[in-house]
N, C-alpha and C positions, 0 to 999 in steps of 0.2 A: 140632340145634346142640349134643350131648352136649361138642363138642370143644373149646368157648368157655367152658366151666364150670370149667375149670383154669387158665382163663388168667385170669381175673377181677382186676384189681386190689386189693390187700390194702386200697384204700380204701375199694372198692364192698362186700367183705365185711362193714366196720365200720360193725351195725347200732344195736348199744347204745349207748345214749348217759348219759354219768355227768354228774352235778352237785355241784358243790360249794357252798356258801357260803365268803366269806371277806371280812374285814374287808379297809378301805382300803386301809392297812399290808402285809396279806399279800399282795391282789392288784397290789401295788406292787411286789412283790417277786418276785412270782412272772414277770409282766410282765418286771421287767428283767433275773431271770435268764435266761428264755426269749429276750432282746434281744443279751444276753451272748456265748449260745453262737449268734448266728444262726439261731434255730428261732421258729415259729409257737409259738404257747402249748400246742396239743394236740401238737405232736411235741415238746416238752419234757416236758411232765407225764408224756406215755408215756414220756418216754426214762427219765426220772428215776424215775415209779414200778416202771415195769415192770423197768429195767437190761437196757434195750435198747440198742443204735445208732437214732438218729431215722432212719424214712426219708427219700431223697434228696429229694421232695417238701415235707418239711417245712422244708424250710431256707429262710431268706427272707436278704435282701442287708442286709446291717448299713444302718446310719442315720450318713452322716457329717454330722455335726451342723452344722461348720463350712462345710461347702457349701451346705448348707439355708442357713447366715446369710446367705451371697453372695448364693445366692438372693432372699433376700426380700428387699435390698437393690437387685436387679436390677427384680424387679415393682415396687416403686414407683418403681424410674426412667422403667419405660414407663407406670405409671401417668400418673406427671408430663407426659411425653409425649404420649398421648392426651387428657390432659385439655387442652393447647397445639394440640391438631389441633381439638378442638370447640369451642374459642374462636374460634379463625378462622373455620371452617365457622358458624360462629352470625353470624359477622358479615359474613356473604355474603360472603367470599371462600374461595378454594381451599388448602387448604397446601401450599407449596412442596415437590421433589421432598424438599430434604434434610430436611425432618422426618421425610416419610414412609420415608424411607432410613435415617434412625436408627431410630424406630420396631419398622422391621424388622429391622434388626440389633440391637433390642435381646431381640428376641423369640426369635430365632436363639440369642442367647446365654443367654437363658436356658436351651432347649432344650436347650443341649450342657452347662449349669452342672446343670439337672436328670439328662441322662444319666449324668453324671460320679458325681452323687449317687446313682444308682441302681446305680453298678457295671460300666456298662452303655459299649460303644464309642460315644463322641459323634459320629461320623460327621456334619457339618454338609453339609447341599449347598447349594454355592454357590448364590444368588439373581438369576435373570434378567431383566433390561432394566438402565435409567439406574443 
């Protein structure tokens, strides 16, 4: 397999491994610039120390902050939710189709408020029966 040794991914060749220390402050810093330019921490530091271009791998999807708030807005709706489905359920009866119809559409949507956040085509598919 002489022929697989030149194709190697420049990651699998990176064996060394560095360490830094650094106070709260700097790795607050170093974190948000690395967030800044869209890179992981190690393809920052390399880019930055070395004056390189980061490889395409290093790049991670920004953080939209405000979607994330929608988010968490969303989970406790269906928190609220589920916890109105195990109150019925507890008191021996069934819940009705439309709780469990919001429910799921409320999960659905987080789904797509999460994709949105990741960068990523929210593609929903529609939900089958009632």
């Amino acid at each position: 397999m002489a022929g697989k040794e030149g194709s190697m991914s420049e990651k699998r060749q990176r064996k060394i491994r560095v360490t830094i220390r650094l106070n709260e402050a700097e790795a607050t810093e170093l974190n948000n610039r690395a967030e800044n330019q869209s890179l992981t921490l190690a393809g920052y530091f390399r880019s930055a120390v070395l004056n390189t271009p980061p490889p395409p791998q290093s790049r991670r999807p920004p953080v939209d902050k405000e979607i994330l708030g929608q988010l968490l807005g969303k989970i406790g709706r269906i928190g609220n939710n589920i916890n109105q489905l195990a109150r019925v359920a507890n008191a021996g009866s069934w819940p009705d189709s439309q709780q469990l119809n919001s429910a799921c559409d409320d999960i659905q949507e987080i789904r797509h408020t999460l994709m949105l956040a990741l960068g990523t085509d929210p593609k929903i598919e529609p939900r089958s029966g009632p």
